[in-house]
C-alpha positions in Angstrom: -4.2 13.5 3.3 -2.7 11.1 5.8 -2.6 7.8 3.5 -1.1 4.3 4.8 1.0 2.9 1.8 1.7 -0.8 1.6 4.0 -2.7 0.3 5.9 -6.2 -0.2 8.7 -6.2 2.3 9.1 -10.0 2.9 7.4 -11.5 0.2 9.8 -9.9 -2.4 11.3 -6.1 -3.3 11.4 -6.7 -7.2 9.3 -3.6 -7.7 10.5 -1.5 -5.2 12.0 1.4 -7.4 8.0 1.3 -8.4 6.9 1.6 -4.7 9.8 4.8 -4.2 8.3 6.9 -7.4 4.6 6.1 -5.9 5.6 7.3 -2.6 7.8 9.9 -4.1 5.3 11.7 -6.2 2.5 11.7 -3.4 4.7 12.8 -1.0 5.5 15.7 -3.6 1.7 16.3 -3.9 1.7 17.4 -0.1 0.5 13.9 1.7 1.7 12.5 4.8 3.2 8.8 4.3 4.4 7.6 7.7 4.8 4.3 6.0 7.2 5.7 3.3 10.1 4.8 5.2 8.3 0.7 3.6 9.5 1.7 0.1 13.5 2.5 0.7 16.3 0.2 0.1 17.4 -0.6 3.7 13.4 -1.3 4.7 14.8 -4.9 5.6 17.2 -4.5 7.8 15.6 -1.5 9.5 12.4 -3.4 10.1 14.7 -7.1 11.2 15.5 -4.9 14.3 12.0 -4.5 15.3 10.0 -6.7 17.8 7.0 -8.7 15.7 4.8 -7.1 18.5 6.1 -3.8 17.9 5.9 -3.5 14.2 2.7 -5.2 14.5 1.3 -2.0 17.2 2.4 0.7 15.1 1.2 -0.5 11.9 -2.2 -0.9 13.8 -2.1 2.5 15.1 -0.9 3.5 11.6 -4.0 2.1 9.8 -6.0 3.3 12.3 -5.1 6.7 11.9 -4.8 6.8 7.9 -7.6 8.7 5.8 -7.2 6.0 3.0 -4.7 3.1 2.4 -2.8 2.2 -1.2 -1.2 -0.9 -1.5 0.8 -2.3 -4.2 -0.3 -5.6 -4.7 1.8 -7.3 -7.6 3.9 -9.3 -5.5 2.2 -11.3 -3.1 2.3 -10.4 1.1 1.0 -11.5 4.0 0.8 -8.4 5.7 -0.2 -6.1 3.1 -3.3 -8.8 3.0 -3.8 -7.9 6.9 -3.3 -4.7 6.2 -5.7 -4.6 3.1 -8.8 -6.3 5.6 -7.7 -4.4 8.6 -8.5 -1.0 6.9 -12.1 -2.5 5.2 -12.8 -3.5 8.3 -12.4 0.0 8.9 -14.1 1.2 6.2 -10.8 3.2 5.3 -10.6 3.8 1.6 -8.4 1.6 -0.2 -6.7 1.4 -3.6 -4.7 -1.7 -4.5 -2.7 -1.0 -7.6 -1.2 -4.4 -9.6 0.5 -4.5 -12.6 -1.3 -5.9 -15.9 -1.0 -9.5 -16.2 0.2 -10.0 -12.7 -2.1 -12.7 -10.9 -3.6 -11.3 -7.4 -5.2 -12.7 -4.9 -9.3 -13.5 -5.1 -9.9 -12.3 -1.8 -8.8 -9.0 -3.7 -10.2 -9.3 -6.9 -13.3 -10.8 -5.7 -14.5 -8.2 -3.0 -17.3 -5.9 -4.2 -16.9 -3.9 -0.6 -17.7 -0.2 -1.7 -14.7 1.0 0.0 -11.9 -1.1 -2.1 -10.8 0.1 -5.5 -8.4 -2.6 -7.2 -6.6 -0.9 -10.8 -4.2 -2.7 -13.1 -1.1 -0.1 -14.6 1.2 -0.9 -17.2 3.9 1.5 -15.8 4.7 3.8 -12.5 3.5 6.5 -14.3 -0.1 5.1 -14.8 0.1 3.9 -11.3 0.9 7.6 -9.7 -1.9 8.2 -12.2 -4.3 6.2 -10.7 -3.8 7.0 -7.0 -3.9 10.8 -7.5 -6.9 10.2 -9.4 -8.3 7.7 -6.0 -7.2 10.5 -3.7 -9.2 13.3 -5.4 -12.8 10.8 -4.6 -11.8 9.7 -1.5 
């Protein structure tokens, strides 16, 4: 399965050993991530060289293209938000994993659109957990 994974980039990377064991294990189940390179250390500085217009066109095309889209959601972003509506707009499948007792967004929490799956975890584990169990209805 081709699946668009989302993370914080700008908004904060305090979770992203999370986001690499996430990307790691489905990669390791056989599915394409073209986003993976989103979870690795040097994400930053990578992505700082790209043109806003640029990222913005293959992210698009990315989405697009995805069977489903997972997004961590924990800490707060922009563009996973755009990404989030993009795909419903879509009608992609989409999972956004948060961990317990983390406050997200209402415009999450509060859309009953068939489509979008929002799961609390208490660790990586119950996270990985959660998606494979997402990608086996989807």
């Amino acid at each position: 399965m081709n699946i668009y994974f989302a993370c914080s980039i700008t908004g904060g990377r305090e979770l992203e050993a999370d986001y690499q064991k996430i990307v790691a294990a489905l990669t390791a189940d056989g599915h394409e991530i073209p986003t993976s390179h989103l979870a690795q250390s040097d994400v930053m500085e990578n992505e700082r060289e790209l043109a806003p217009q640029d990222v913005y066109e293959r992210d698009v095309n990315w989405v697009k293209n995805c069977d489903v889209l997972i997004a961590e959601v924990s800490v707060p972003s922009h563009g996973v938000g755009y990404e989030i509506g993009f795909a419903l707009c879509m009608e992609k499948p989409v999972l956004c994993l948060h961990q317990k007792g983390r406050s997200v967004s209402k415009m999450i929490t509060g859309n009953k659109t068939p489509a979008l799956t929002v799961q609390a975890y208490e660790n990586v584990q119950e996270a990985i957990s959660q998606a494979r169990l997402f990608l086996g209805k989807s």
